[in-house]
Structure formats: structure tokens, C-alpha cells
Short mmCIF file of the C-alpha atoms (twelve columns), coordinates in Angstrom:
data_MODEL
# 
_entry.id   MODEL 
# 
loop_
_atom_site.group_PDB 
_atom_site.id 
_atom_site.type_symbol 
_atom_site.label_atom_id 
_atom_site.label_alt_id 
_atom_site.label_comp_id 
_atom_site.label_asym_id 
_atom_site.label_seq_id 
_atom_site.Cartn_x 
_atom_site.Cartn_y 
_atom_site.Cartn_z 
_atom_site.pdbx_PDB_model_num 
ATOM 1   C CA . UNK A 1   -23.186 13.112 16.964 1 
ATOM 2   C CA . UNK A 2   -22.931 11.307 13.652 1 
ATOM 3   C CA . UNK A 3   -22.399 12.555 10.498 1 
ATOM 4   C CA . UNK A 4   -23.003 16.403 11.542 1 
ATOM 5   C CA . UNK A 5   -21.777 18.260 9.019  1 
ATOM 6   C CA . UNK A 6   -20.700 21.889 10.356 1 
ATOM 7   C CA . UNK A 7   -21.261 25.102 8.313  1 
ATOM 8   C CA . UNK A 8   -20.886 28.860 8.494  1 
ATOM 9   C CA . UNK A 9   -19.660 30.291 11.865 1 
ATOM 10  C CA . UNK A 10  -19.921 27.219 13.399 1 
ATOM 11  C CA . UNK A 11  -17.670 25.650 11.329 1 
ATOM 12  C CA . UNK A 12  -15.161 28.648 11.822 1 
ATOM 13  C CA . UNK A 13  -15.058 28.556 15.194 1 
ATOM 14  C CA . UNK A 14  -14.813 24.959 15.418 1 
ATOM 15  C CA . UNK A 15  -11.881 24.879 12.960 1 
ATOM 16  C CA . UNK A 16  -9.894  27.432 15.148 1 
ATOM 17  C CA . UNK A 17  -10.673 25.487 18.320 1 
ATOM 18  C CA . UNK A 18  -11.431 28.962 19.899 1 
ATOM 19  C CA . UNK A 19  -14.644 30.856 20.446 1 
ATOM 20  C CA . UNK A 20  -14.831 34.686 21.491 1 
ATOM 21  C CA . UNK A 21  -17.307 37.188 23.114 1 
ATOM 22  C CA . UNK A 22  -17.608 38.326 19.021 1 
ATOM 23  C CA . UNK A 23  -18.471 34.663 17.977 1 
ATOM 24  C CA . UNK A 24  -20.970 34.321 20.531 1 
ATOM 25  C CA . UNK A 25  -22.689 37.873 19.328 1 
ATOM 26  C CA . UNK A 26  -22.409 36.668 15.748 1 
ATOM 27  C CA . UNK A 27  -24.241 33.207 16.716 1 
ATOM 28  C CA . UNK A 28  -26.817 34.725 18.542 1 
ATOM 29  C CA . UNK A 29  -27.671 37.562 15.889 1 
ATOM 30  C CA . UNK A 30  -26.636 35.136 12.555 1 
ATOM 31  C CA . UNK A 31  -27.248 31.290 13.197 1 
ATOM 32  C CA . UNK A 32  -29.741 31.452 16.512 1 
ATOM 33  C CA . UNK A 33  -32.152 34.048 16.192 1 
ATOM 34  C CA . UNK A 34  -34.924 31.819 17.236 1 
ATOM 35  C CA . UNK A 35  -32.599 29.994 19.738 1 
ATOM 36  C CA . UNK A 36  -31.636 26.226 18.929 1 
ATOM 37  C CA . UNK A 37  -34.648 24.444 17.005 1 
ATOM 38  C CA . UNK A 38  -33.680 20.938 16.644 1 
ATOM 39  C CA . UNK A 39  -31.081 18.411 17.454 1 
ATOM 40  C CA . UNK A 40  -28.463 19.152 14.198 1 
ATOM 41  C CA . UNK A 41  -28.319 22.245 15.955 1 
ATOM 42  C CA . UNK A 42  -28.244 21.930 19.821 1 
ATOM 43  C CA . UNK A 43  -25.542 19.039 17.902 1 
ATOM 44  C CA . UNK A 44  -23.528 21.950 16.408 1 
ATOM 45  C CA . UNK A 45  -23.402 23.690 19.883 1 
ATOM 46  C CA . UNK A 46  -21.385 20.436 21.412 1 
ATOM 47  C CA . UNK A 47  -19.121 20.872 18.646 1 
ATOM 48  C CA . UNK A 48  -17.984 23.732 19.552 1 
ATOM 49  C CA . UNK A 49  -17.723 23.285 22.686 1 
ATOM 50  C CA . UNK A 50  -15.975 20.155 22.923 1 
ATOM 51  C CA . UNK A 51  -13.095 21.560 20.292 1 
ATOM 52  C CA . UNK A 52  -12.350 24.989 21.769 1 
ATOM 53  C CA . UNK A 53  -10.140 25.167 24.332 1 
ATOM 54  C CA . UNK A 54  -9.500  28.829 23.954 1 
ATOM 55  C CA . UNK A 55  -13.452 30.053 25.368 1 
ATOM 56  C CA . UNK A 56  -14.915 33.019 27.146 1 
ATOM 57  C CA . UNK A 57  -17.341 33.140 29.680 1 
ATOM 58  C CA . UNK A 58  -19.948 34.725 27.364 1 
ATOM 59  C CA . UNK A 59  -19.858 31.276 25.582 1 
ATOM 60  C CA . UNK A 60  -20.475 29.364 28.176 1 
ATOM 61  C CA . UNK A 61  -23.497 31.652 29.486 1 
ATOM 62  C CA . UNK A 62  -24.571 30.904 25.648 1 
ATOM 63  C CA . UNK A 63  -24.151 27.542 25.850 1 
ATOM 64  C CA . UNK A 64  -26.170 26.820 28.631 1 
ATOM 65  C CA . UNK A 65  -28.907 29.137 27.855 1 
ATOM 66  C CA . UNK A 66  -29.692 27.513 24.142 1 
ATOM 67  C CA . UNK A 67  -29.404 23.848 25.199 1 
ATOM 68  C CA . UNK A 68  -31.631 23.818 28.223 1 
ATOM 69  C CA . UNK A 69  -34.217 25.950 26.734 1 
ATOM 70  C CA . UNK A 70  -34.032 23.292 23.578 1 
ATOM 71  C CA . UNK A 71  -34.058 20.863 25.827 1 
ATOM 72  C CA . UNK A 72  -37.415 22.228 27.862 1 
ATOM 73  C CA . UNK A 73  -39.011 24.140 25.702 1 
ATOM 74  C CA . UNK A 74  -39.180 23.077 22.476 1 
ATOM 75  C CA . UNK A 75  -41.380 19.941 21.952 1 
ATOM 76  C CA . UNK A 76  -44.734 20.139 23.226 1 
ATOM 77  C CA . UNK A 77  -45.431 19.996 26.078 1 
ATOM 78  C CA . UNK A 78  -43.307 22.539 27.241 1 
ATOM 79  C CA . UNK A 79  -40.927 22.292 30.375 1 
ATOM 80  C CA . UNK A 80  -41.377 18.047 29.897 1 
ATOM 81  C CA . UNK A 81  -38.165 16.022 29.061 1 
ATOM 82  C CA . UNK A 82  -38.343 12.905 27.543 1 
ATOM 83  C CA . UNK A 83  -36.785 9.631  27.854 1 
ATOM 84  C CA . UNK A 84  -34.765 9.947  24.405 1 
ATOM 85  C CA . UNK A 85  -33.857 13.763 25.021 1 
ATOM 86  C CA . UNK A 86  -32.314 12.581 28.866 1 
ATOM 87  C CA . UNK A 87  -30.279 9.997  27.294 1 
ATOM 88  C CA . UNK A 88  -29.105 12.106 24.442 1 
ATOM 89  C CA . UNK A 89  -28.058 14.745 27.003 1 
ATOM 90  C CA . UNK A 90  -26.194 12.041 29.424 1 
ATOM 91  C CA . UNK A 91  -24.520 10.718 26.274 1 
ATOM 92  C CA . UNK A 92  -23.223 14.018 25.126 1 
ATOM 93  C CA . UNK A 93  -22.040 15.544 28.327 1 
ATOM 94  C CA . UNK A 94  -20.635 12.596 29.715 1 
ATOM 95  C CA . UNK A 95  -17.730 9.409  29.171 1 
ATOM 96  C CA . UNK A 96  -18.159 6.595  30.865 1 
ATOM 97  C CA . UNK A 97  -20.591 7.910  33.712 1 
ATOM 98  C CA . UNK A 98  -18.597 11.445 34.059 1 
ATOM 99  C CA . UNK A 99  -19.523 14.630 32.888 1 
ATOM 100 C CA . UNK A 100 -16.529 16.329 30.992 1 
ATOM 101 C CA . UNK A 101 -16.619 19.458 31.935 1 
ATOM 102 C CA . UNK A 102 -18.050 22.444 34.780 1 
ATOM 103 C CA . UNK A 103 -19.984 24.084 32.011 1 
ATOM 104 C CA . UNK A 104 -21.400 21.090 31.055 1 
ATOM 105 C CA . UNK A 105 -22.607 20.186 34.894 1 
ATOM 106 C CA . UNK A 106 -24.527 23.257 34.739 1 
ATOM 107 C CA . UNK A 107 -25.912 22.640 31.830 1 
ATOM 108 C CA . UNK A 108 -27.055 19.421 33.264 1 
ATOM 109 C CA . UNK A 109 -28.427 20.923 36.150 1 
ATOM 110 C CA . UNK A 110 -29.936 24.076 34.506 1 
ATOM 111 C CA . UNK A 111 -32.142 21.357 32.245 1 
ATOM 112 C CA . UNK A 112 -33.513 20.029 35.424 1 
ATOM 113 C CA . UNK A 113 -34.075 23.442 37.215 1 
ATOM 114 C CA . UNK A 114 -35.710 24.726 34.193 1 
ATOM 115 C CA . UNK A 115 -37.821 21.594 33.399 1 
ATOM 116 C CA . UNK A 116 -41.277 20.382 34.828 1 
ATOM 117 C CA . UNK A 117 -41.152 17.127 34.407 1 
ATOM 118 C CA . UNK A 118 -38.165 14.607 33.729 1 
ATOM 119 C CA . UNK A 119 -36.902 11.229 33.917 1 
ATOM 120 C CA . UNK A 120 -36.030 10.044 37.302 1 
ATOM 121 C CA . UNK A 121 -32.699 8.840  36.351 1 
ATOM 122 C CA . UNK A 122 -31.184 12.114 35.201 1 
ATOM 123 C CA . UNK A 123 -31.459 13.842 39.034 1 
ATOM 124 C CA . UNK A 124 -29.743 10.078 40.259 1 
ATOM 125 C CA . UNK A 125 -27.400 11.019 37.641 1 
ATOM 126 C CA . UNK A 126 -26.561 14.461 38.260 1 
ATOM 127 C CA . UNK A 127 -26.308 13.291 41.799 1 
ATOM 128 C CA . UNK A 128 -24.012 10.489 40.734 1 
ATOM 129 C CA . UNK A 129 -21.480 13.555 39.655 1 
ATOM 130 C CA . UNK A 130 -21.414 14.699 43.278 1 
ATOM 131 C CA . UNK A 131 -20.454 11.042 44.636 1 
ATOM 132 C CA . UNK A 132 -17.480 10.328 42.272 1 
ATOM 133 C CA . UNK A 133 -16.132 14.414 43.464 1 
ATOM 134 C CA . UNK A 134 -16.751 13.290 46.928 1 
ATOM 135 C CA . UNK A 135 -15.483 10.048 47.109 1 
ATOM 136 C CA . UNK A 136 -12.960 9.862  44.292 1 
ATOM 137 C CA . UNK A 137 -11.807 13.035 43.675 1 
ATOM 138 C CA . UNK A 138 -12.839 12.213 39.973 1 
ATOM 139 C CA . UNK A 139 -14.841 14.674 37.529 1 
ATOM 140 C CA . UNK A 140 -14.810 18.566 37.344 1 
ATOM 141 C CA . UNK A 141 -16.775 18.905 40.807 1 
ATOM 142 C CA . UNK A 142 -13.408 17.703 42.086 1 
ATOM 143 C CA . UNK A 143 -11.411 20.511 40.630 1 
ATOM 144 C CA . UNK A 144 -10.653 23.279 43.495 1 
ATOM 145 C CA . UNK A 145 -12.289 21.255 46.238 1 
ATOM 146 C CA . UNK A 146 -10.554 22.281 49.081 1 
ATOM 147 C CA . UNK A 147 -11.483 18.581 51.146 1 
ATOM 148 C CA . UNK A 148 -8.999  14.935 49.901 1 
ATOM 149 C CA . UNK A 149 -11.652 12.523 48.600 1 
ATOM 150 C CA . UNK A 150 -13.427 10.653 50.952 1 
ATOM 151 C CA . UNK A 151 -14.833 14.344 53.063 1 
ATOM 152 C CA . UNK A 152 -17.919 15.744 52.520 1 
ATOM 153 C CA . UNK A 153 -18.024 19.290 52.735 1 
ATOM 154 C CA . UNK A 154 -20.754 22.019 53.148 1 
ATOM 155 C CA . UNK A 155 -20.081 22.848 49.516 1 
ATOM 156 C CA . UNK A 156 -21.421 19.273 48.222 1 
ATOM 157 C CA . UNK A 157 -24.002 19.636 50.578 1 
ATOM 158 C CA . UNK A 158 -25.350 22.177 49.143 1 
ATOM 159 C CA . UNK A 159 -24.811 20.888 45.472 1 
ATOM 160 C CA . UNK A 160 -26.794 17.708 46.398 1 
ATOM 161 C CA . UNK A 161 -29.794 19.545 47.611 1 
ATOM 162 C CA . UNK A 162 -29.658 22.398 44.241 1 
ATOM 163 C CA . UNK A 163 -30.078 18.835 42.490 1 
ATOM 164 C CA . UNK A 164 -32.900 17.118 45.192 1 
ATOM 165 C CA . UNK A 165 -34.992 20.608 44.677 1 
ATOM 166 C CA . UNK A 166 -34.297 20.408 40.909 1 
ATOM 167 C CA . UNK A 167 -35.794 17.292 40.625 1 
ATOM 168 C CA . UNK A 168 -38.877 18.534 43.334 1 
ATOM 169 C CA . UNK A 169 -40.000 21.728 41.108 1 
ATOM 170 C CA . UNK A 170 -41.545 18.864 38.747 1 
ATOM 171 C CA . UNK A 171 -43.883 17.893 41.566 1 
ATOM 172 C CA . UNK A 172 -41.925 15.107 42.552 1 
ATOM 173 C CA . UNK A 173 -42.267 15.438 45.963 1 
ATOM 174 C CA . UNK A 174 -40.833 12.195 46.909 1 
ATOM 175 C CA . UNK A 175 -36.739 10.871 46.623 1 
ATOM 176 C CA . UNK A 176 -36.586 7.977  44.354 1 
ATOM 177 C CA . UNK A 177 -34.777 4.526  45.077 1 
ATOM 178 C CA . UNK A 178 -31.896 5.388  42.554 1 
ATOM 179 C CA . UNK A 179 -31.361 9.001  44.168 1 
ATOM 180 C CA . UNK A 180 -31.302 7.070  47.687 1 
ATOM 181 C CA . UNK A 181 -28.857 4.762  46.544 1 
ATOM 182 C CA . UNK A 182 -26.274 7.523  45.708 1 
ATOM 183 C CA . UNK A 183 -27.203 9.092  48.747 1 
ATOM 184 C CA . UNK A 184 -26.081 5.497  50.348 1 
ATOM 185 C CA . UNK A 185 -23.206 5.347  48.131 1 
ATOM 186 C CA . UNK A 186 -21.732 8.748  49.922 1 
ATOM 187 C CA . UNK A 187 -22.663 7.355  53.129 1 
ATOM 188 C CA . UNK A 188 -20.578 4.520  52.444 1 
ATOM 189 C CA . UNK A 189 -17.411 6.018  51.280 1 
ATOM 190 C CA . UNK A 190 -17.764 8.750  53.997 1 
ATOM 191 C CA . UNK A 191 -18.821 6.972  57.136 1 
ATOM 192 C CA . UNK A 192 -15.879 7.961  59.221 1 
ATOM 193 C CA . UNK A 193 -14.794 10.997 57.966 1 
ATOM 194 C CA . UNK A 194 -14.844 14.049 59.582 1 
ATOM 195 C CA . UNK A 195 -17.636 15.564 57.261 1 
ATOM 196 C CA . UNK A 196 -19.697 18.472 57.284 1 
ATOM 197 C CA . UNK A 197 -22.421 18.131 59.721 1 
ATOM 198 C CA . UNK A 198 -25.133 19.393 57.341 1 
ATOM 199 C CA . UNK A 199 -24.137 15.955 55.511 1 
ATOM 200 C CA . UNK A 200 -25.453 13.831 58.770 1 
ATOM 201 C CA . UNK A 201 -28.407 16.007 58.538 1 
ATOM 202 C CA . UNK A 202 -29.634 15.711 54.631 1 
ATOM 203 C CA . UNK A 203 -28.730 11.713 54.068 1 
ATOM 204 C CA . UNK A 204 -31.294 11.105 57.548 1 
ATOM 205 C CA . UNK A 205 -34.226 13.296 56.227 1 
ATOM 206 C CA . UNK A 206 -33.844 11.872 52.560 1 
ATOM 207 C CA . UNK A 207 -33.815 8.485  53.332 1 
ATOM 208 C CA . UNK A 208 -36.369 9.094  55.631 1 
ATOM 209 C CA . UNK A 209 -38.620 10.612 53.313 1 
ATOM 210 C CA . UNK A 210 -38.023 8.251  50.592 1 
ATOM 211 C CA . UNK A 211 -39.348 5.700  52.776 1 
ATOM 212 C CA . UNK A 212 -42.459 7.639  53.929 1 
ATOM 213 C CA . UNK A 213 -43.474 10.306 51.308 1 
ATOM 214 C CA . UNK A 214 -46.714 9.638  49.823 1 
ATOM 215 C CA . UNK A 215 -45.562 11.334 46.629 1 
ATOM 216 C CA . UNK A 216 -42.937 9.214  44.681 1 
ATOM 217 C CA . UNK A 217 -41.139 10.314 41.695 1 
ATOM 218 C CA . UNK A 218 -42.646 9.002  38.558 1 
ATOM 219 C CA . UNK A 219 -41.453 10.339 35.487 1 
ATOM 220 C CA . UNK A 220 -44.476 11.521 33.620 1 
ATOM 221 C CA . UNK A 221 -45.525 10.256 30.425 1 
ATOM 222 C CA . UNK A 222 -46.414 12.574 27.489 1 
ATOM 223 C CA . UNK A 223 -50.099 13.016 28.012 1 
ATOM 224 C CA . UNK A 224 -49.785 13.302 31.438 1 
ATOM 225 C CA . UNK A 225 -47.323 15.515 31.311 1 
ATOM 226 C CA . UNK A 226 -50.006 17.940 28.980 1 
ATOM 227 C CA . UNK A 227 -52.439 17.630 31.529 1 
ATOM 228 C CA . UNK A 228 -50.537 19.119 34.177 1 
ATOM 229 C CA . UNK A 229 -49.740 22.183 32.252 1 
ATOM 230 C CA . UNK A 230 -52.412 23.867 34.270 1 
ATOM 231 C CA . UNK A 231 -51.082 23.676 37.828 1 
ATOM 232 C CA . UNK A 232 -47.131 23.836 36.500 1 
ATOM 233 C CA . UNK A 233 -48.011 27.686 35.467 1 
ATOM 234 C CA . UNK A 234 -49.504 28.352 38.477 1 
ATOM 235 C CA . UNK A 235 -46.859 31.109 40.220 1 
ATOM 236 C CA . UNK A 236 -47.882 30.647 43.579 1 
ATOM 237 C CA . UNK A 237 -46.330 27.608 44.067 1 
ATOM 238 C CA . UNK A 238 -43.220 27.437 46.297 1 
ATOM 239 C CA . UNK A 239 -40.809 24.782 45.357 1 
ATOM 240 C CA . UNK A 240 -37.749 25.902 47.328 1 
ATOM 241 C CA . UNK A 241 -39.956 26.092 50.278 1 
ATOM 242 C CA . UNK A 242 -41.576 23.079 50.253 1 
ATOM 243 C CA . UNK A 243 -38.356 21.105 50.455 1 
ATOM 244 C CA . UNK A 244 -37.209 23.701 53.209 1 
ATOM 245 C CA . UNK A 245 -39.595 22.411 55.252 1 
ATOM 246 C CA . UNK A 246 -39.182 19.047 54.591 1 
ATOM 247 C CA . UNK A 247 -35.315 18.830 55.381 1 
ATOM 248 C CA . UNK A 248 -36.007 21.029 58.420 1 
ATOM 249 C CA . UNK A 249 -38.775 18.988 59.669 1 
ATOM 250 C CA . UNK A 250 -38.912 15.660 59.108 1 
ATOM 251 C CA . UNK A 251 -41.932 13.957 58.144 1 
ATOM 252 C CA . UNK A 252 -43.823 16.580 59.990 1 
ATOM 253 C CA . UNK A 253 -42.397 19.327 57.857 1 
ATOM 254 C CA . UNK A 254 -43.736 17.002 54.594 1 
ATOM 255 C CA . UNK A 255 -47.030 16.742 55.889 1 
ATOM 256 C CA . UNK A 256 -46.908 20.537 57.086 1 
ATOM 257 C CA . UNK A 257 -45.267 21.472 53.400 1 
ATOM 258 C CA . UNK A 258 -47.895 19.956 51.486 1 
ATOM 259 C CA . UNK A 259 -51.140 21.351 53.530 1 
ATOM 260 C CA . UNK A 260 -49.677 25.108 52.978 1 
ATOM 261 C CA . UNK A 261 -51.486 27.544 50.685 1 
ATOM 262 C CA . UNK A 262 -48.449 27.579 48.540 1 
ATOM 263 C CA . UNK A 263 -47.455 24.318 49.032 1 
ATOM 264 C CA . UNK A 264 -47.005 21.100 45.794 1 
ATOM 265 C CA . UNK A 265 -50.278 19.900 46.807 1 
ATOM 266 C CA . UNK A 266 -52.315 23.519 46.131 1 
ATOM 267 C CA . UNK A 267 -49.922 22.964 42.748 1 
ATOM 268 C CA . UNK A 268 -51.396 19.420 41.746 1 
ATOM 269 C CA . UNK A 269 -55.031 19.821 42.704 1 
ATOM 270 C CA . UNK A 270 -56.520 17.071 40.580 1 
ATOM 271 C CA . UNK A 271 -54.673 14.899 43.182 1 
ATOM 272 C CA . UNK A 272 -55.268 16.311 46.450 1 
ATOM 273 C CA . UNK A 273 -58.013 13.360 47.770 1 
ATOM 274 C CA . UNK A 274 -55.573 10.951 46.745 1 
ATOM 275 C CA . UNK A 275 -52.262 12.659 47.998 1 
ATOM 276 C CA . UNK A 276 -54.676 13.333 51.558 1 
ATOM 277 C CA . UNK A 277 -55.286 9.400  51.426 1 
ATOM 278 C CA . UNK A 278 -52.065 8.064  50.685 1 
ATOM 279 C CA . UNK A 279 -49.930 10.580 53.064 1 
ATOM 280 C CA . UNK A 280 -51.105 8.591  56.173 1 
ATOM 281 C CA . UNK A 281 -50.519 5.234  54.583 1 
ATOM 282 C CA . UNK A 282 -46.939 6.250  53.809 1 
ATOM 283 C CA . UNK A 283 -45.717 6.506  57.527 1 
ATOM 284 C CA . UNK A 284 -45.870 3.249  57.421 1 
ATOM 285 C CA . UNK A 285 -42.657 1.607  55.676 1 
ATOM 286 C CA . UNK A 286 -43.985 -1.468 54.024 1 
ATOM 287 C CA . UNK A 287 -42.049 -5.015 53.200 1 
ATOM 288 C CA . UNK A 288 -40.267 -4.194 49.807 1 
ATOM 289 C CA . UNK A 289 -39.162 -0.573 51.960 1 
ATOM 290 C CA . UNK A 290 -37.941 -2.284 54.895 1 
ATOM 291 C CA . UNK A 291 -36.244 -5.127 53.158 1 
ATOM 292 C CA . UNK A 292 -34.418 -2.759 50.646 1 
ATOM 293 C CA . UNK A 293 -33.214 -0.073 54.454 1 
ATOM 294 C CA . UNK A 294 -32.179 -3.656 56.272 1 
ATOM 295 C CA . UNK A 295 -30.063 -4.747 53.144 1 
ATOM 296 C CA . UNK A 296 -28.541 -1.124 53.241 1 
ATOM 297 C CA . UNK A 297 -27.900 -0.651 56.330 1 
ATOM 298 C CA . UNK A 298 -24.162 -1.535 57.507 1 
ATOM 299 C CA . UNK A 299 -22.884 -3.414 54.376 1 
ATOM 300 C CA . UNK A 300 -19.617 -3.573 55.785 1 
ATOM 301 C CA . UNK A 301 -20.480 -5.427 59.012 1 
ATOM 302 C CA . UNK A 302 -20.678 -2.146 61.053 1 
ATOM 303 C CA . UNK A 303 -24.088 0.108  61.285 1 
ATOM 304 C CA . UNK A 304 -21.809 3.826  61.402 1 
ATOM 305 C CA . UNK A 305 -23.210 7.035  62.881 1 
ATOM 306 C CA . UNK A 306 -25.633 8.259  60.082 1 
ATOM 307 C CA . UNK A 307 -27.267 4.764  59.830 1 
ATOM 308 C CA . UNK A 308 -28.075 4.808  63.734 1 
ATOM 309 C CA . UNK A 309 -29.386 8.634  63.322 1 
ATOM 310 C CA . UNK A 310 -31.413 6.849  60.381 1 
ATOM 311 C CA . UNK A 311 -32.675 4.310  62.593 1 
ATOM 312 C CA . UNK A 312 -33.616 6.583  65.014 1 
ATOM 313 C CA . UNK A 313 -35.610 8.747  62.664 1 
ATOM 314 C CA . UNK A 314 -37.240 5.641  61.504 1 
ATOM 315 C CA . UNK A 315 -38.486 4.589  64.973 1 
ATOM 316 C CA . UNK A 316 -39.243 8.306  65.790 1 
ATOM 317 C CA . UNK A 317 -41.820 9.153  62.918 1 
ATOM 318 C CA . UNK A 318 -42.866 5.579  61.872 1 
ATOM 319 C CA . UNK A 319 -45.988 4.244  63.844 1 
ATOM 320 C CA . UNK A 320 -45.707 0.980  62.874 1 
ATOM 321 C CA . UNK A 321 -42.286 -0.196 62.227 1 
ATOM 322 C CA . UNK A 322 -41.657 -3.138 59.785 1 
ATOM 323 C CA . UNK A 323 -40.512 -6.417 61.896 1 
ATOM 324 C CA . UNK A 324 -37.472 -6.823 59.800 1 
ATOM 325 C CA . UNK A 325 -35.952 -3.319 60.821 1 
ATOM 326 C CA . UNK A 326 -36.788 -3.936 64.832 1 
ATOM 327 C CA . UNK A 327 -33.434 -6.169 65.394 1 
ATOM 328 C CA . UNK A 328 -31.611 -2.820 64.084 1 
ATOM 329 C CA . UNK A 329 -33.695 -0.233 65.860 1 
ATOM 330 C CA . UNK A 330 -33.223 -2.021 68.914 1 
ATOM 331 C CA . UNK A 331 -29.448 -1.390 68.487 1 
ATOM 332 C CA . UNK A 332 -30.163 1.822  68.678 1 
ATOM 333 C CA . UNK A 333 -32.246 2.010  71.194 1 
# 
């Protein structure tokens, strides 16, 4: 944070490395009226957070409430975040890849819930806090998992898909490479565990449609991100339902998600032609997909359960399947 330079309650607070359900009443009358305005002061929020030890839960509610609506809300155009703002957020929740604290994952999450438009990397991120609960016990996801590292349970489960339909209520229909990857990562670290069988479930349809969605995630540049200020306000659209549909139904669900009256594509309806266009060409895994699913696929000499279920699901709603993945269909056969 620099050379931030704490004053008033702040600095009270801060110097008794406590904060109480009066402080947070005096910060919202006294030093936030109009919520947190610029970067000294979302700044002088991490301050206190990182020094008091002693909190209660009304701070944290507090906390959470006046960085992600800084974060959304308060450079034009509303609900985007930027590049810069992502990074600044990553860098002050976060050492060395970890976020610090539970508060702090909400927070994290809570930006991406509330925003319309975001970097890719900050959903693989948030989805990278998951992966090191799961698989190394490390971070505050890990704290009060009932499951030893290397199990996925139904509770990270449904963590990973709170961030997947984060990242969706932008309009990003589609699962990036980097979310894959952590996906992969999981898969990896997991393969013969005796996880939760809604994990088995998500990692196939995820892959799968981040092979075959017509809709990728591209994080929106500033003007773009203006333009689509129209649609974004429009209340009819159904984000949590969309990617019901999808998860439940494969690459039929996407294409019977995105016809629906209250579906992304009614959302974005400068690109329906397109989206109409493209969803047919994107059954159809292409070379750089296929090479980047045969390089994945069983890394350690051995293609486990969840990569044959992937391979199945591959051959099952792809028409014209890539030569490079027909040696490891035909394993699974």
C-alpha cells in the first residue's frame, strides 16, 4: 500500500489492532458516508483489516460491502473491472498465490458476483483458492474442512460452481483455458480419491463446454464494456439458470440455455446472428482444442475415471471428432 498515511478513526482502530460493532457505525456515519471513493481509501480499509485481530462480524459485513462496490461501481462504466483494479485486488488479498484470510475470499468472490465484466484471470484465480484447499489443505478454504487433502467434497463443489456462475453473470458464457486448467489441476491431485460424485459430474461438463461453447470468455475492454450497459440492466436475464442448464445438460442444455426467453443470448442481442452462427461451428473441437485435451489427458501415464467420462462426453456430443483425440476415445470405447 505505500506510503498510506492513516488518520482519524482509522488510525485508532488500526493502532489498537481491534475494531468493534461501534467502530464500524462510526466509519460508516464519519469517514464513509458516500462509501469508499478512491484507492487511499479502499487502502485504509486493508489496514485495518490486516492489523486487527480482535474483529466483529459487523466489520467484516463492512468490509466486504465498501470494497466490492469500490471495486464495481465506481469508475465508469459501472459493474466493469479493470485489468489494474484485478491485480491490485489479487495483490492485496493474497501472498504468494493465497488469499489470507475467509473474509477476504468473499470479498474476492463478492467483486466477481457483483461485477459485469472482469478479467478472466481473477475467476482462474479465485478458483485457484479452491485447488490449494482441496489438494493441499493450504489457505483458509482449508480451515474446518471436514475431508484430508487430496478429497473433494460436495462443499468445494459447490464453491467451484458459486465462482464458474460468478464469472458467467458477465456474459461469459464460455470456461476459459486458465479456469480449465485448475479444473485439471483438481482432477489430477484427486483422481483416485473417493470424492464427491457431483465432482465427476462438474469437471466432465466444464471441460466439455470449454471445448464446444461458442461463447468464450474475453475480458471486455473499456468501450466495449460501455456498450453493453444496455443489455447488463436488463432484469430478465437469468444467470443462475443458464448455467443450470448447462451443467445439467450438456451441450444440449447450452444450446437449449441460450435460445430461452431469459436466456444470455436475449441478454447480448447485438450478438445473437453471430452467437446463432458460431454455436454450430463450436461442436466441433478444432486442432489447437484437441491438441491442448490430448496433452491433458493422463499426464501420469494412466487416463483415470473422469478423463474416460470426458472422453466419452467428447465422442457423445462432438460430430466430428479431431483425429488426434480418436486413439483415446477408442480406449474408451
Amino acid at each position: 500500500m505505500g506510503e498510506l498515511v492513516l488518520q482519524g478513526p482509522v488510525a485508532e482502530i488500526v493502532a489498537r489492532n481491534a475494531v468493534t460493532a461501534d467502530d464500524v457505525a462510526r466509519l460508516r456515519r464519519e469517514v464513509f458516508r458516500d462509501g469508499v471513493v478512491c484507492r487511499p481509501e479502499a487502502d485504509a480499509l486493508f489496514a485495518i483489516d490486516t492489523s486487527c485481530r480482535s474483529r466483529v462480524s459487523e466489520w467484516d459485513d463492512f468490509f466486504i460491502e465498501a470494497v466490492s462496490d469500490y471495486l464495481v461501481n465506481r469508475e465508469a462504466p459501472k459493474g466493469y473491472v479493470s485489468d489494474t483494479n484485478a491485480d491490485w485486488l489479487i495483490r492485496a488479498i493474497s501472498r504468494d498465490g493465497v488469499v489470507c484470510t475467509r473474509t477476504e475470499v468473499e470479498l474476492l468472490i463478492k467483486v466477481m458476483e457483483r461485477a459485469t465484466a472482469m478479467p478472466a484471470a481473477l475467476s482462474a484465480f479465485a478458483l485457484r483458492q479452491v485447488a490449494h484447499a482441496v489438494t493441499d489443505g493450504d489457505g483458509p478454504l482449508a480451515r474446518g474442512r471436514v475431508a484430508r487433502p487430496g478429497v473433494v467434497t460436495a462443499a468445494d463443489v459447490a464453491m467451484l460452481k458459486r465462482i464458474l456462475y460468478a464469472y458467467g453473470g458477465g456474459g461469459n458464457a464460455g470456461i476459459t483455458r486458465n479456469e480449465a486448467e485448475v479444473l485439471f489441476d483438481i482432477n489430477d491431485r484427486t483422481a483416485e480419491a473417493d470424492n464427491d460424485p457431483a465432482w465427476s459430474d462438474l469437471f466432465v461438463k466444464a471441460i466439455g463446454f470449454s471445448l464446444m461453447a461458442a461463447t468464450r470468455h474475453v475480458a471486455a475492454d473499456r468501450e466495449t464494456a460501455l456498450r453493453r450497459q444496455a443489455w447488463l440492466a436488463d432484469d430478465s436475464v437469468d444467470v443462475a439458470g443458464f448455467f443450470s442448464r448447462v451443467f445439467a445438460g450438456g451441450l444440449k442444455g447450452y444450446k437449449d440455455a441460450v435460445m430461452t426467453k431469459t436466456g444470455v443470448e436475449n441478454a447480448w442481442r447485438e450478438t445473437n446472428r453471430a452467437f446463432a452462427e458460431a454455436s454450430t461451428a463450436a461442436e466441433t473441437i478444432n486442432a489447437d482444442e484437441a491438441g491442448w485435451i490430448a496433452g491433458r489427458m493422463g499426464r501420469d501415464g494412466v487416463l483415470h475415471e473422469n478423463e474416460k467420462a470426458l472422453l466419452r462426453f467428447i465422442r457423445d456430443e462432438t460430430p466430428d471428432v479431431h483425429p488426434s483425440l480418436a486413439p483415446l476415445i477408442e480406449k474408451v470405447a
